[in-house]
TIKOL-728407 format. One record per residue: residue number from 1; residue in one letter; x, z, y of N, C-alpha, C in turn. Coordinates in Angstrom, 3 decimals, padded with zeros to 6 digits. Layout:
% residues N
NUKOL   i aa      n_u      n_w      n_v     ca_u     ca_w     ca_v      c_u      c_w      c_v
NUKOL NUM  A        X        Z        Y        X        Z        Y        X        Z        Y
...
% end
This chain:
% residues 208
NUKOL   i aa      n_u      n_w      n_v     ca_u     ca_w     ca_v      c_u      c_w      c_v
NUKOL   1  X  008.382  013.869 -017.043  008.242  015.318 -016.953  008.828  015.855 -015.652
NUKOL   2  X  009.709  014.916 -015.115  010.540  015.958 -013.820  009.635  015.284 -012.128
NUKOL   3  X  009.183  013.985 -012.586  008.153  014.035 -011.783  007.206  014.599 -011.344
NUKOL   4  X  006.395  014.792 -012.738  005.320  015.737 -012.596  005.809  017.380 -012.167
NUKOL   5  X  006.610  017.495 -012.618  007.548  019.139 -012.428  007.283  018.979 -010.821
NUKOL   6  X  008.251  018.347 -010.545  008.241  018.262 -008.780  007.258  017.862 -008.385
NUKOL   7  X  006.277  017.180 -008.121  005.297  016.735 -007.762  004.185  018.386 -008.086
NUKOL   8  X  004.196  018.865 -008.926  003.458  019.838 -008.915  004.031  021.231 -007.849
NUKOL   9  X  005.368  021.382 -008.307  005.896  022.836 -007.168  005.894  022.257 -005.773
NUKOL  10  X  005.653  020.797 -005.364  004.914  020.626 -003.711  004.105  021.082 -003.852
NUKOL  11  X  003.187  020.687 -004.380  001.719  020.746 -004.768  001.392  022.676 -004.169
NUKOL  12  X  002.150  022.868 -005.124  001.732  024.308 -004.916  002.081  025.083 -003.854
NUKOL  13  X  003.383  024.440 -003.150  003.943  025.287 -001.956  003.674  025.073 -001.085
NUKOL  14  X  002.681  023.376 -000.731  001.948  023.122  000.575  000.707  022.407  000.805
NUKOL  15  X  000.133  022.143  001.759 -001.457  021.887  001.679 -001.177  020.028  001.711
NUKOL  16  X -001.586  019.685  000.523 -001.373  018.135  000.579 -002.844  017.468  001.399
NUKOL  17  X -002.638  016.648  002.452 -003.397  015.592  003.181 -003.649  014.470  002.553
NUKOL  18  X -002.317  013.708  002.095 -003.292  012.620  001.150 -001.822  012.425  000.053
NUKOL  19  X -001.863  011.589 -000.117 -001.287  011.100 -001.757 -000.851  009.427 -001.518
NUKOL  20  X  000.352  008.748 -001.729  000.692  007.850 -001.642  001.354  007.787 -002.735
NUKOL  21  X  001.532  006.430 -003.214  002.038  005.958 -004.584  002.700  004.427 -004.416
NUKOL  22  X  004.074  004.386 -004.805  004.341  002.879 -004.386  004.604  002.794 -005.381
NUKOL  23  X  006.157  002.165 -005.969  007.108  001.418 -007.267  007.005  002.508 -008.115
NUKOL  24  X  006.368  002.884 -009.158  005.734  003.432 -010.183  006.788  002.718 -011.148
NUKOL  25  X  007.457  002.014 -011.868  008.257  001.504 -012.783  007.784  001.610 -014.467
NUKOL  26  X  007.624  002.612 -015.020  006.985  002.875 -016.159  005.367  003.553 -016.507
NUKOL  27  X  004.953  002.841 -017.510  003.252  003.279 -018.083  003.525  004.924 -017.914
NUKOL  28  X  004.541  005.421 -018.815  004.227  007.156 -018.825  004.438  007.785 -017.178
NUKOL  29  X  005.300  007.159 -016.112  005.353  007.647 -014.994  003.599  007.778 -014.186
NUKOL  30  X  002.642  006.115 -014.402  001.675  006.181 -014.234  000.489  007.136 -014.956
NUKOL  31  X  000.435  007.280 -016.084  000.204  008.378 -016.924  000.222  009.935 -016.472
NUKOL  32  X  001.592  010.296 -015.620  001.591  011.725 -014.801  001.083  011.797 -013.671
NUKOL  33  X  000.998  010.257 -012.974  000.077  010.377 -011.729 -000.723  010.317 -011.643
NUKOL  34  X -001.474  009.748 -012.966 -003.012  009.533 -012.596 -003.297  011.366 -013.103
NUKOL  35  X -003.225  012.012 -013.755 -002.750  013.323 -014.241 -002.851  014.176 -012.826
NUKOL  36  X -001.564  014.014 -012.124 -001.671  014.864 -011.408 -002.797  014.811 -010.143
NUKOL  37  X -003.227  013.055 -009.977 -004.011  013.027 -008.747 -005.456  013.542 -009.053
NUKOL  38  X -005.757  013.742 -010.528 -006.948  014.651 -011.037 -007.216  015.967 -010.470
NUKOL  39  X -006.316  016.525 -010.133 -006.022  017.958 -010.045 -005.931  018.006 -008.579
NUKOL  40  X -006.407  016.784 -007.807 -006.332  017.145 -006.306 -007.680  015.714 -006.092
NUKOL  41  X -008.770  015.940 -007.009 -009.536  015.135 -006.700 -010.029  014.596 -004.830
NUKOL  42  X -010.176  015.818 -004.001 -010.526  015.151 -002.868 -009.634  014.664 -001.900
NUKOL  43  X -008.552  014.553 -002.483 -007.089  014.457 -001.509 -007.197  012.596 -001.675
NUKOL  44  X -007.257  012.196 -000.507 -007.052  010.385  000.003 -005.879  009.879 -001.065
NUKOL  45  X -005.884  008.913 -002.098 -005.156  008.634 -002.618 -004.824  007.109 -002.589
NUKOL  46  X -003.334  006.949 -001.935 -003.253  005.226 -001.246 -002.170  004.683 -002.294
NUKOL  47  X -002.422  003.831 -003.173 -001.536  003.109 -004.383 -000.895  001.660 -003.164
NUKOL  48  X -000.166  001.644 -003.282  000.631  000.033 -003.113  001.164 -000.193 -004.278
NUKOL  49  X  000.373 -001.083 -005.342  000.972 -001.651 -006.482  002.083 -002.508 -006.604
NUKOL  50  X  003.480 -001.927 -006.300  004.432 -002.655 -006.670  004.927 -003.293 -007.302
NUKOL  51  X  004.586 -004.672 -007.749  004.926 -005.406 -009.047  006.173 -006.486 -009.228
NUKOL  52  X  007.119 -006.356 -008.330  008.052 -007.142 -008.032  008.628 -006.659 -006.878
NUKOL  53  X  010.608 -006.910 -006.976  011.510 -006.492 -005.573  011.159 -007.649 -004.996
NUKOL  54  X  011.485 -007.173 -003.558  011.724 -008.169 -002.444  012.929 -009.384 -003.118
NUKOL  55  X  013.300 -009.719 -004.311  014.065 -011.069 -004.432  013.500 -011.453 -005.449
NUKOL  56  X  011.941 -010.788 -005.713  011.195 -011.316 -006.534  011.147 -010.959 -007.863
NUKOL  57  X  012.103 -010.111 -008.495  012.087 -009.833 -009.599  011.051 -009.009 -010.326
NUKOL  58  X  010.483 -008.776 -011.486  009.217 -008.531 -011.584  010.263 -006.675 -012.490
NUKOL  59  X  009.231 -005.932 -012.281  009.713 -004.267 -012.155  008.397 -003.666 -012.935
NUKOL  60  X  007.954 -004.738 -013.243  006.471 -003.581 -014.522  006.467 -004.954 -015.951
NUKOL  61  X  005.841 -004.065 -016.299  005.906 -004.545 -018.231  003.975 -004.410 -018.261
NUKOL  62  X  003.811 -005.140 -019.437  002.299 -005.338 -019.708  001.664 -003.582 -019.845
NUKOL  63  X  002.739 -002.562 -020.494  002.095 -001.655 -020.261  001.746 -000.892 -019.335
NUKOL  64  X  002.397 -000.975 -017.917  002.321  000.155 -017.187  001.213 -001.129 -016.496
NUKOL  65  X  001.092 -002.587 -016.105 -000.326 -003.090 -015.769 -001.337 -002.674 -016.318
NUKOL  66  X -001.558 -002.214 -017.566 -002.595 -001.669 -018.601 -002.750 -000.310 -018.233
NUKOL  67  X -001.890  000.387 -017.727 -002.515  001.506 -016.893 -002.691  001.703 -015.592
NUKOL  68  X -002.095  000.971 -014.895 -002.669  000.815 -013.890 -004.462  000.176 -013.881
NUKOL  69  X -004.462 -000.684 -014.499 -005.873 -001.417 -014.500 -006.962 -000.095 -015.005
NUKOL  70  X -006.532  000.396 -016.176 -007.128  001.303 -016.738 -008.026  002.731 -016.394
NUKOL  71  X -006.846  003.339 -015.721 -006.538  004.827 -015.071 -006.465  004.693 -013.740
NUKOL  72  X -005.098  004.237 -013.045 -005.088  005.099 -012.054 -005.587  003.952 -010.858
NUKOL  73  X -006.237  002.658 -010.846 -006.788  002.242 -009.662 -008.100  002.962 -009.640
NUKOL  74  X -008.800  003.171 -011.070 -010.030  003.984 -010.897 -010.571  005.640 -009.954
NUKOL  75  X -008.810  006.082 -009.585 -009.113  007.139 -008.964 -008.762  007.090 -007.323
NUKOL  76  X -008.069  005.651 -007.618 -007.648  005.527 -005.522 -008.316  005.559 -004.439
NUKOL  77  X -008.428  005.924 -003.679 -009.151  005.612 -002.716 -009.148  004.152 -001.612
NUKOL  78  X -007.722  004.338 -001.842 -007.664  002.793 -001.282 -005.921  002.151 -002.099
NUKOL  79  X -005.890  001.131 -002.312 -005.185 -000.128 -003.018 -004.277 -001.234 -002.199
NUKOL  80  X -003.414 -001.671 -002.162 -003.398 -002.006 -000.649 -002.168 -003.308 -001.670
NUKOL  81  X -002.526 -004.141 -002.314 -002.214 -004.767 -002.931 -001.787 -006.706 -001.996
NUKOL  82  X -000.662 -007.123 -001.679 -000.507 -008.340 -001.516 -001.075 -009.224 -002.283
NUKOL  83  X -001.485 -010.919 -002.246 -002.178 -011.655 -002.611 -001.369 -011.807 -004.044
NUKOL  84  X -000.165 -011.826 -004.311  000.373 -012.224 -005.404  000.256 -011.200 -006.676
NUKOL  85  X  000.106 -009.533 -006.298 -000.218 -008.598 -007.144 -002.131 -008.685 -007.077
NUKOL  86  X -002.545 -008.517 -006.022 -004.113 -009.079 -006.475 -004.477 -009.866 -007.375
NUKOL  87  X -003.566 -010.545 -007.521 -004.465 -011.839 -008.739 -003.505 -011.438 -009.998
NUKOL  88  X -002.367 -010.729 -009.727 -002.020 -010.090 -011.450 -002.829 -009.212 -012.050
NUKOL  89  X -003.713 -008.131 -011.255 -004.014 -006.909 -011.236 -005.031 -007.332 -011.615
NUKOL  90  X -005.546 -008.291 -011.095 -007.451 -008.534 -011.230 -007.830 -009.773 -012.318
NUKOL  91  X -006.760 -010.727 -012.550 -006.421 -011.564 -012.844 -007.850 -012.797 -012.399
NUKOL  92  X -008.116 -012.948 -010.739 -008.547 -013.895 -010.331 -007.700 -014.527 -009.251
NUKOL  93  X -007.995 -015.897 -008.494 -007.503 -015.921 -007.761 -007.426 -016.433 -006.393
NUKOL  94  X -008.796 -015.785 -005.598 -009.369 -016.582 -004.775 -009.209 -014.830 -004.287
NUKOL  95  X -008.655 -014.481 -003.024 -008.923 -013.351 -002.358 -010.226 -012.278 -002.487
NUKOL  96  X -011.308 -013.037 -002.290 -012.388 -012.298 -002.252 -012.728 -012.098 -003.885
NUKOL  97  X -012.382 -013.017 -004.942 -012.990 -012.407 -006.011 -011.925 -011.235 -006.612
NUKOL  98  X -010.860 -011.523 -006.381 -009.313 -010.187 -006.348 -010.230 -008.767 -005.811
NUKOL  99  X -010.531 -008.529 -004.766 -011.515 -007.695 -004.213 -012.396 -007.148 -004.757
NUKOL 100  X -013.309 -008.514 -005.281 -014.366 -007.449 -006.324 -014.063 -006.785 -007.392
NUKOL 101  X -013.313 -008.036 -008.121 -012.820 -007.300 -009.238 -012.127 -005.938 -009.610
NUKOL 102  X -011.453 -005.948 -008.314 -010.873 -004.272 -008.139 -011.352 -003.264 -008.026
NUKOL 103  X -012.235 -003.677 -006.851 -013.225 -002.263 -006.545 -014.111 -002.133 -008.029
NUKOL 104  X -014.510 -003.336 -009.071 -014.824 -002.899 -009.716 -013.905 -001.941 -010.597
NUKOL 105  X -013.253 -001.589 -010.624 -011.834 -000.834 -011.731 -012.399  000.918 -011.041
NUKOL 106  X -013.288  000.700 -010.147 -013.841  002.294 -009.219 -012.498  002.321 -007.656
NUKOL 107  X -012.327  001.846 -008.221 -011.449  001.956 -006.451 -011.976  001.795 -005.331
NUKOL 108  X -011.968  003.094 -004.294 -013.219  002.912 -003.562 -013.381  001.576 -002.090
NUKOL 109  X -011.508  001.532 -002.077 -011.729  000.263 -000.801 -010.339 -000.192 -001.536
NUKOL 110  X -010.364 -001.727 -000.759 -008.876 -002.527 -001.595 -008.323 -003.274 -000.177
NUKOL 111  X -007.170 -003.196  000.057 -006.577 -003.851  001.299 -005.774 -005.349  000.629
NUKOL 112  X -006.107 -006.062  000.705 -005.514 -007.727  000.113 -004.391 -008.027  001.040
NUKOL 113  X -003.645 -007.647  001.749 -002.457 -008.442  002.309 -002.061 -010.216  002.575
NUKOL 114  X -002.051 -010.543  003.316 -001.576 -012.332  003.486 -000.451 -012.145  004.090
NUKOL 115  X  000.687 -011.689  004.061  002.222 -011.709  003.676  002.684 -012.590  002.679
NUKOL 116  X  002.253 -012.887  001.767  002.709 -013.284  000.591  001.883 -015.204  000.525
NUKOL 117  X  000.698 -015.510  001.691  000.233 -016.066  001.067  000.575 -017.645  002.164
NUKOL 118  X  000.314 -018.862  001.998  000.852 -019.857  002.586  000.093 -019.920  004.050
NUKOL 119  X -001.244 -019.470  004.124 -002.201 -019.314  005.625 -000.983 -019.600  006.761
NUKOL 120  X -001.456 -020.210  007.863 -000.387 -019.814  009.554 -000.373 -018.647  009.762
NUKOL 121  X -001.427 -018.022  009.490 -001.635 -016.492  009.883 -001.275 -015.870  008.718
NUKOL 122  X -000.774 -014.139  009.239 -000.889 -013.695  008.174 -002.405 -013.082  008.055
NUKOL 123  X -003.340 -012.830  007.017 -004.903 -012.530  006.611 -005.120 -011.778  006.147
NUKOL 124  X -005.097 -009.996  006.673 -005.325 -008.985  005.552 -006.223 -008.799  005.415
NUKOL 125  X -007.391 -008.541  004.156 -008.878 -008.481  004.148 -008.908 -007.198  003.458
NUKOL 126  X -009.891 -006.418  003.930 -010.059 -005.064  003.714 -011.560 -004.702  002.765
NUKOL 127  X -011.775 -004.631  001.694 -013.218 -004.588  000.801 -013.316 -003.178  000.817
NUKOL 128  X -014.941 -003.127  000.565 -015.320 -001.812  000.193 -016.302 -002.117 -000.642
NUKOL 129  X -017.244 -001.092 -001.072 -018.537 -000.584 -001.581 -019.516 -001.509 -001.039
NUKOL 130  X -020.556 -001.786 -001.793 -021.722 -002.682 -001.147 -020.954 -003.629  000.105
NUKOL 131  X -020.465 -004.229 -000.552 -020.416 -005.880 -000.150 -019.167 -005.696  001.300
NUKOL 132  X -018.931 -004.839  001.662 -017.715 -004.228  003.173 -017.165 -005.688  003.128
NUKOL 133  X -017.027 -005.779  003.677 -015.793 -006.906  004.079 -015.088 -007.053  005.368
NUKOL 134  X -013.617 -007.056  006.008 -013.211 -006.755  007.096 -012.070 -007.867  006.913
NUKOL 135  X -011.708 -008.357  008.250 -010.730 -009.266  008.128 -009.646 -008.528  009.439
NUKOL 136  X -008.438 -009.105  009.348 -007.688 -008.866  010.672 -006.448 -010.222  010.456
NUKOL 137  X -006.205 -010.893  011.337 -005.518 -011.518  011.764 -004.526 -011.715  012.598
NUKOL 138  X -003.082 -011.784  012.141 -001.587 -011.348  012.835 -001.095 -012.585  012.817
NUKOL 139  X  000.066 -013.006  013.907  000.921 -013.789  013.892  001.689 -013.326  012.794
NUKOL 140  X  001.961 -014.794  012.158  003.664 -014.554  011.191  004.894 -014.259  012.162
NUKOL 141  X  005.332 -013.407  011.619  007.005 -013.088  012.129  007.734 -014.113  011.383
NUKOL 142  X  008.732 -014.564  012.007  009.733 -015.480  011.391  010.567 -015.157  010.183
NUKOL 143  X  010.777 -014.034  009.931  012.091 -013.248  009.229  011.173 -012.796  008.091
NUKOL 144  X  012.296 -012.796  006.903  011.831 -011.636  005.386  012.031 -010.082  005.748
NUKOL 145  X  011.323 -009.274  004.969  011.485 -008.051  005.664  011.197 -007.055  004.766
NUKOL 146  X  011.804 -006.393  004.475  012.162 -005.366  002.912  011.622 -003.901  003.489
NUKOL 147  X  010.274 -003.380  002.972  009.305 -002.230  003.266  008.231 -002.664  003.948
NUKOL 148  X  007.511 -003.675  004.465  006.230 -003.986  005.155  005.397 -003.579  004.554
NUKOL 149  X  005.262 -003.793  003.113  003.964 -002.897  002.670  004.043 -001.473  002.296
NUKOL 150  X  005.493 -000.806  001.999  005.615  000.515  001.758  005.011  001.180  003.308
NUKOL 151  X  005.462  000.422  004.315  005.170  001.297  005.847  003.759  000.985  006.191
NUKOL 152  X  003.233  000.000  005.899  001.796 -000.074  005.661  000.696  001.102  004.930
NUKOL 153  X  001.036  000.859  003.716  000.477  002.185  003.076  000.715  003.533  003.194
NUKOL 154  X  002.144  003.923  003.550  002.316  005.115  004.319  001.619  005.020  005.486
NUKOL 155  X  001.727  004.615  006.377  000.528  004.305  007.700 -000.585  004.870  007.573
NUKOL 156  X -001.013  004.142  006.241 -002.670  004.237  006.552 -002.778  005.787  005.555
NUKOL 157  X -001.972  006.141  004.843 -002.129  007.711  004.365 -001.760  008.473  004.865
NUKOL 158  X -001.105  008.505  006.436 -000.504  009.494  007.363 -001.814  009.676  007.826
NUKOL 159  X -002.503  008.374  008.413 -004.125  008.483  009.377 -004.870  008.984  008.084
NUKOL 160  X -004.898  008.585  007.751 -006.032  009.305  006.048 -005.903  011.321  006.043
NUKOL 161  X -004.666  011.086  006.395 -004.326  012.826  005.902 -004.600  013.415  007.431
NUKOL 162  X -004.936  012.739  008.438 -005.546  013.352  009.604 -007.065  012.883  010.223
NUKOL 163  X -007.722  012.818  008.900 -009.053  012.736  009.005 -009.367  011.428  009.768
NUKOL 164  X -008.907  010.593  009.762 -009.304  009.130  010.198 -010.004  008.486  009.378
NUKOL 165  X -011.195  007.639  009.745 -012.076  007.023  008.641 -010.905  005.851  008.061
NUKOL 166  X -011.520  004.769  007.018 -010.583  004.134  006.532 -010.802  002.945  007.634
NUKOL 167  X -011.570  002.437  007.690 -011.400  001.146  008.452 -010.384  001.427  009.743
NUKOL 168  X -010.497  002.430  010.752 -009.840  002.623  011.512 -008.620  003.060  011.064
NUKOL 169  X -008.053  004.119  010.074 -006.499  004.052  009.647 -006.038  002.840  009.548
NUKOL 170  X -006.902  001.748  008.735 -006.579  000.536  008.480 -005.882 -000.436  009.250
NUKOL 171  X -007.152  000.124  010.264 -006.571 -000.809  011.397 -005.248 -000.731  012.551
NUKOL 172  X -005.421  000.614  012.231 -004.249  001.346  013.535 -002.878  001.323  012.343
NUKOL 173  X -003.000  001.452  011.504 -001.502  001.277  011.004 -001.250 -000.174  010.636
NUKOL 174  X -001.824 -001.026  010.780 -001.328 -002.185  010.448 -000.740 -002.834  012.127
NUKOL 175  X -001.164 -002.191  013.201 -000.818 -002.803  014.450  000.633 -001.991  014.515
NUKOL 176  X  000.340 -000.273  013.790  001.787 -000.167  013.810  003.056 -000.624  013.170
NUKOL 177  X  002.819 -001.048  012.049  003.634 -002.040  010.810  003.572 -003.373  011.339
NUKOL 178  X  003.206 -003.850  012.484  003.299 -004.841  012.830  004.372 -005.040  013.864
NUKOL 179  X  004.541 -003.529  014.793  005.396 -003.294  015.247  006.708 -003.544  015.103
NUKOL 180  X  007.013 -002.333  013.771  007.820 -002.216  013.262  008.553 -003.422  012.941
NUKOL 181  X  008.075 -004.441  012.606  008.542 -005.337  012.149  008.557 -006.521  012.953
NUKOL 182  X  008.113 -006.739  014.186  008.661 -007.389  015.225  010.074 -006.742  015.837
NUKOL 183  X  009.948 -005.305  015.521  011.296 -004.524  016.260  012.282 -004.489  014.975
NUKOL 184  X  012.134 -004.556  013.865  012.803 -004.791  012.598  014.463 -004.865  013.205
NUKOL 185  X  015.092 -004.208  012.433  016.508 -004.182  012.417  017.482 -004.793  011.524
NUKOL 186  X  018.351 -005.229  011.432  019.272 -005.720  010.121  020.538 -005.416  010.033
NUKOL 187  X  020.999 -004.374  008.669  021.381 -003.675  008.687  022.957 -004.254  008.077
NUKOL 188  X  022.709 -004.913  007.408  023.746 -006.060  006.590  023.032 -007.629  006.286
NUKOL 189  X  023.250 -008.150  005.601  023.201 -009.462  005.068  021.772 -009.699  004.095
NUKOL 190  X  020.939 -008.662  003.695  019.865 -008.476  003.217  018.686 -009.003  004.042
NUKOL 191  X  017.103 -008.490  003.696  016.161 -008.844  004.680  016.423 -008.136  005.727
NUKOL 192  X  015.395 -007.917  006.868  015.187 -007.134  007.780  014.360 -005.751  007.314
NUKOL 193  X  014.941 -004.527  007.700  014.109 -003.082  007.535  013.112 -003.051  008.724
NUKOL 194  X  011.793 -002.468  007.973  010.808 -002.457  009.564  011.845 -001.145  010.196
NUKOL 195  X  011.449 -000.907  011.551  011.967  000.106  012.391  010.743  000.948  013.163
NUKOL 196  X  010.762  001.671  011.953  009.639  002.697  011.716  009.598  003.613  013.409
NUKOL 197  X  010.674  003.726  013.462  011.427  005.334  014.892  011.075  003.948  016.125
NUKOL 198  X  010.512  002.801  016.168  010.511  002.406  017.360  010.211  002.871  018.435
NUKOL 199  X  009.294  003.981  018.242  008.812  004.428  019.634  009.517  005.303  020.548
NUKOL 200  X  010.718  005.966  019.473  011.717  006.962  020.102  013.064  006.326  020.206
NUKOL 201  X  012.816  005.314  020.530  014.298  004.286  020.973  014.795  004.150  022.349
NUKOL 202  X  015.736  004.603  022.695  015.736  005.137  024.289  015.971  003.758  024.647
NUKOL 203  X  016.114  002.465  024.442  016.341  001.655  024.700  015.024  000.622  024.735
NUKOL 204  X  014.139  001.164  023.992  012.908  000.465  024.231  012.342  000.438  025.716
NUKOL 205  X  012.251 -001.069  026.186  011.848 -001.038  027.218  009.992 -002.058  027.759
NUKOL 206  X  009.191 -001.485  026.498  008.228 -002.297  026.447  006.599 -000.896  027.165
NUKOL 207  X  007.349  000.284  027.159  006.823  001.502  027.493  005.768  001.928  025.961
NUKOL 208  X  005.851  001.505  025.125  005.097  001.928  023.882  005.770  003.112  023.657
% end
């Protein structure tokens, strides 16, 4: 209820661009979002299905997967799911059939992530509608790194909320999250944080 509370008095006090959704934790939390993202049908809506912390621990229960599968991938616009939540979500497990299976759930494009997966490269594959298929290919960074896909999907719903098609948000925020995380900082004894502010680092001396 205090989600939706707040989530609605934004709603009302400013002009929303798009809609991002990460660590969702409970079925009834998913339940108010799929709820509230009704009520802003044409607004870009970017899910990163969080199904586990960065030390692996798993953070959803069979019910809130049952609504996610159900409800609210059916209203996203885009999904932006790593290889290891793709094949929970879809329950296949070959990249490209993860893909179909999703977009079948009505989700209109699905971003697959290869972070998670054994490749040299990392392999993010990007699906759409009638058969889309897009690949992009990154060097692995050496280091673990705690937010790569939260700054990812924020990325691509910052370009979303300024009228950027998807393939191109897609693409331009993943070179910036790629950034970030070559410039990655460490803050204590944990992973590495991407370093989102790289570009306003008076010390950056790469001229980006």
């Amino acid at each position: 209820e205090q989600i939706g509370e707040h989530c609605r008095l934004v709603m009302a006090d400013s002009s929303v661009g798009a809609i991002k959704v990460g660590l969702l934790g409970r079925s009834r939390t998913v339940r108010v979002i799929t709820e509230l993202t009704a009520e802003l049908p044409d607004v870009p809506l970017v899910l990163d299905p969080v199904l586990a912390s960065g030390a692996g621990d798993h953070v959803t229960d069979a019910a809130l997967l049952n609504q996610l599968r159900k409800n609210l991938l059916g209203r996203c616009t885009l999904a932006t799911p790593n290889l290891p939540e793709a094949r929970t979500l879809s329950g296949a497990t070959d990249p490209d059939a993860c893909g179909r299976r999703l977009l079948e759930t009505g989700c209109a494009w699905v971003l697959i992530t290869g972070t998670h997966s054994d490749e040299p490269q990392v392999v993010n594959r990007l699906y759409g509608q009638g058969g889309l298929r897009l690949e992009w290919f990154w060097e692995r960074l050496p280091h673990a790194y705690h937010g790569s896909g939260c700054t990812l999907a924020s990325a691509i719903a910052a370009r979303l909320a300024n009228g950027e098609s998807m393939e191109t948000a897609v693409a331009e925020a993943q070179e910036y999250t790629w950034e970030t995380l070559r410039r990655a900082t460490k803050t204590g004894k944990c992973q590495l944080t991407p370093n989102r502010l790289y570009a306003l680092d008076p010390q950056d001396d790469t001229g980006s």
